[in-house]
C-alpha positions in Angstrom: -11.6 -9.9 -10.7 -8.5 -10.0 -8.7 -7.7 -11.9 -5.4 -5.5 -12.1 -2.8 -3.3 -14.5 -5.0 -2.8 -12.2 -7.6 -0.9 -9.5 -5.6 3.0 -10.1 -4.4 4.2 -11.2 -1.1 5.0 -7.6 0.4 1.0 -6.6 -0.8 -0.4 -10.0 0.3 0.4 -10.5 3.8 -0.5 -6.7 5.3 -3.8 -7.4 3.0 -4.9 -10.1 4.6 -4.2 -8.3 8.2 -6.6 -5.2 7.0 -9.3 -7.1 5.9 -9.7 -8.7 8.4 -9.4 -5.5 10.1 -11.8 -3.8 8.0 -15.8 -4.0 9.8 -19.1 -4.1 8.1 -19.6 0.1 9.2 -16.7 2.8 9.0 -15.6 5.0 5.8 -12.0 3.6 4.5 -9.3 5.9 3.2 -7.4 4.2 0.6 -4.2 6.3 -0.4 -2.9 5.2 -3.4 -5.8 3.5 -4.4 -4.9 2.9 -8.0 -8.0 1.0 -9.6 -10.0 0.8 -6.8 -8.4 -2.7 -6.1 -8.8 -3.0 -1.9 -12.8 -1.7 -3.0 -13.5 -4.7 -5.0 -11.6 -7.1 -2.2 -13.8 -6.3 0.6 -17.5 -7.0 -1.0 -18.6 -8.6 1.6 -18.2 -6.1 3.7 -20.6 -2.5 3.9 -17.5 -0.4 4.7 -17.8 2.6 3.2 -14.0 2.8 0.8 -13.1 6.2 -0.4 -10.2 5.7 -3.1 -7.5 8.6 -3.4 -4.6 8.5 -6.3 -2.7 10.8 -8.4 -3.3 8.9 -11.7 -6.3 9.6 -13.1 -6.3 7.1 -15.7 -5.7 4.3 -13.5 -8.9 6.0 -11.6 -11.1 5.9 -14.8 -10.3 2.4 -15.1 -11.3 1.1 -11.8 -14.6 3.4 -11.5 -15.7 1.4 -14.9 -14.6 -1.7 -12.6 -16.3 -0.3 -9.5 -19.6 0.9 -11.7 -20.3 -2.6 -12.7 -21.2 -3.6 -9.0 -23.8 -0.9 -7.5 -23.5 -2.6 -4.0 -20.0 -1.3 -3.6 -19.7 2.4 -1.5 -16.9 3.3 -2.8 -15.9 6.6 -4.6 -12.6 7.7 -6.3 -11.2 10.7 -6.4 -7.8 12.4 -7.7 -5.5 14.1 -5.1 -2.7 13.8 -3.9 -2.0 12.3 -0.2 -0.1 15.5 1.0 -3.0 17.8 0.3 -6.1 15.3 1.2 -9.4 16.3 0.0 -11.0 14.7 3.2 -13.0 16.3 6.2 -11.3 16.4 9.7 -11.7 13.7 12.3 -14.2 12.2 9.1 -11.9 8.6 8.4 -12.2 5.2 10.2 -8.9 3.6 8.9 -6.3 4.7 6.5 -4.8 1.8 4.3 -1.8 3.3 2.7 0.2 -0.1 0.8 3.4 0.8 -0.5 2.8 4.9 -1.2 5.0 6.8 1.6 8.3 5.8 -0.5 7.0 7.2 -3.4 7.5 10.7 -1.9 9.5 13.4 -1.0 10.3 13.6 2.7 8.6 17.1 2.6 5.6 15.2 1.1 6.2 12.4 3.1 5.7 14.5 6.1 2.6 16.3 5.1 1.0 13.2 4.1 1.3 11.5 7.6 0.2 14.6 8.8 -3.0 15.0 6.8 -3.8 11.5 7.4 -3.4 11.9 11.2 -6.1 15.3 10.6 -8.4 13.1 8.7 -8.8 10.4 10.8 -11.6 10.4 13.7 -9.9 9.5 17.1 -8.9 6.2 17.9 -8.8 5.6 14.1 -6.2 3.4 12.2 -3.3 4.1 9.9 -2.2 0.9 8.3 0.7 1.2 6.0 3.5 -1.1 3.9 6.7 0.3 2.5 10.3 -1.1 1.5 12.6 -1.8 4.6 15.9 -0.3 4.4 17.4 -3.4 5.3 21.0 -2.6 3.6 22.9 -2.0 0.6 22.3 -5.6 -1.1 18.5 -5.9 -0.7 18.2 -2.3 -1.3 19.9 -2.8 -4.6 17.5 -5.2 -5.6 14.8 -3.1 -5.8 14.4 -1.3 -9.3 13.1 1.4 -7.9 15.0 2.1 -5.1 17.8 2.5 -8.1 15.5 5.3 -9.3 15.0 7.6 -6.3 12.5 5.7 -4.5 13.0 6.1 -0.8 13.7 3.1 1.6 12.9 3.4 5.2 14.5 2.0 8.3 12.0 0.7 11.4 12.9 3.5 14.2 13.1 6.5 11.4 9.1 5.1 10.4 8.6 5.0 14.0 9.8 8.4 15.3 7.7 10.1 11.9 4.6 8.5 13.4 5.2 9.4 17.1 5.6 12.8 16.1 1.8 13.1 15.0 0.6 11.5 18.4 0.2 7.9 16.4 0.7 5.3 18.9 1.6 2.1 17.3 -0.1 -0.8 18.0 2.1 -3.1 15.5 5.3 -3.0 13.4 7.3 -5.7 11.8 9.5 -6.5 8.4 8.5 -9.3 6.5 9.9 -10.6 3.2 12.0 -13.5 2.3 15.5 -13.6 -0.3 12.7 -15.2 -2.6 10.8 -11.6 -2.7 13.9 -9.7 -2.5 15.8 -11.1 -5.6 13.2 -13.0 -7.6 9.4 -11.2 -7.3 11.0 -7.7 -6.2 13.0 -7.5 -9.7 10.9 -9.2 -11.8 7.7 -7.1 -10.6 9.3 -4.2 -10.8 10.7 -4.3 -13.8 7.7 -5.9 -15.6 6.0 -2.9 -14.4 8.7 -0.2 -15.7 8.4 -2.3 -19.0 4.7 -1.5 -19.0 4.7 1.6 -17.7 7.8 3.5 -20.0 8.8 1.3 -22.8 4.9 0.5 -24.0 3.1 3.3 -22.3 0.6 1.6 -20.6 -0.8 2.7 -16.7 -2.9 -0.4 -16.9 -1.0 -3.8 -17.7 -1.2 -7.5 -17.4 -0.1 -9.5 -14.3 3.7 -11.1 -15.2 3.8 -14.6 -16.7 3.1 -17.3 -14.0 2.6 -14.9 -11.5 0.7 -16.8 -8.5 3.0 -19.6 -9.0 6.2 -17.0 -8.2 4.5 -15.4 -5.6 3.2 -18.6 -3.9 6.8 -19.9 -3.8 8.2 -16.4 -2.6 5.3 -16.6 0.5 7.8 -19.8 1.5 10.3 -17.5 2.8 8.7 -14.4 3.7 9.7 -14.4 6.9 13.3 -16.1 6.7 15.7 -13.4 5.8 17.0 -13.1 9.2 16.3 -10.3 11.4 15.6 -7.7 8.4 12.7 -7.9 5.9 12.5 -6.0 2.2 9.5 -4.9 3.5 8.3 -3.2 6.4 4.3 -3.0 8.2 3.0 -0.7 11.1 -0.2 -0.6 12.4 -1.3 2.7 14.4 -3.8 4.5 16.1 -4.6 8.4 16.6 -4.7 9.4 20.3 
């Protein structure tokens, strides 16, 4: 089973923050939910986790995962985050980790605003994505070469405030370490998987929680600009 070691810098430190976050009551929207990864991190806790993703094979595999543990209340279901499946006003908190970049800005939009019509009042959006932090760190992400978007703090802002969100917290995080070293080598170990061999579901990198541990060194030491960037917000 993973833990919080097994998961990069830029996933690791908002983690730990929405766990933390996450109570014993509430329903939990995670967007992007893969294979039902954040469900199997919070056992301990009787929050109620509903998974949304667009892959249904990565879905498959973590309801096997989830199936093996009937205390989890968790449930999985394929949709996309611009057109959510979900009741109004019906959500706690909305974890979305690294997902809004994956989208078009048309998309982009309607996801933030389905998530703001999902979520109850005075709910949470908690969200990670790559920081636009210039040309050089942008370059070293992979898949920022591929169309993957890269946004800058006050654009993320100004989205949010649009939708009424007021934010509570916002920060970039992410040391040269995670910019030159995990970023690439993540990322790339991942398109390897993913187009070369064909594979949705793949084994962590060789001597992963040593790279990451030494990339956590630094995660805050690139200066005034992070690769990655964290906002936490509520719906007034």
């Amino acid at each position: 089973m993973k833990t919080l070691d097994d998961f990069p810098p830029h996933t690791k430190i908002p983690l730990e923050e929405i766990i933390k976050d996450i109570q014993d009551e509430g329903i939990v929207l995670d967007v992007g939910c893969a294979d039902m990864w954040l469900a199997r991190l919070i056992t301990s806790k009787n929050a109620e986790v509903i998974g949304i993703d667009i892959n249904i094979i990565s879905l498959r595999y973590g309801k096997g995962l989830i199936s093996a543990s009937p205390s989890l209340r968790s449930h999985a279901i394929c949709a996309s985050v611009s057109a959510l499946p979900i009741r109004d006003s019906s959500i706690d908190k909305v974890i979305m980790l690294e997902v809004i970049e994956h989208l078009h800005p048309l998309d982009a939009h309607k996801a933030i605003k389905e998530v703001y019509r999902s979520l109850k009042s005075y709910g949470f959006l908690m969200l990670s994505t790559p920081n636009d932090a210039g040309k050089l760190v942008n370059l070293t992400d992979p898949w920022f070469l591929l169309g993957h978007k890269h946004f800058k703090l006050s654009s993320l802002k100004k989205q949010l405030h649009r939708f009424k969100f007021n934010i509570i917290k916002a920060y970039a995080y992410g040391g040269i370490i995670e910019a030159l070293l995990v970023g690439f080598i993540v990322t790339m170990w991942h398109i390897l998987w993913k187009f070369f061999l064909k594979r949705t579901i793949h084994p962590p990198p060789p001597f992963h929680r040593t790279l990451y541990k030494i990339a956590l060194l630094d995660s805050f030491k690139l200066g005034l600009r992070g690769t990655h960037l964290y906002l936490k917000c509520v719906k007034v």
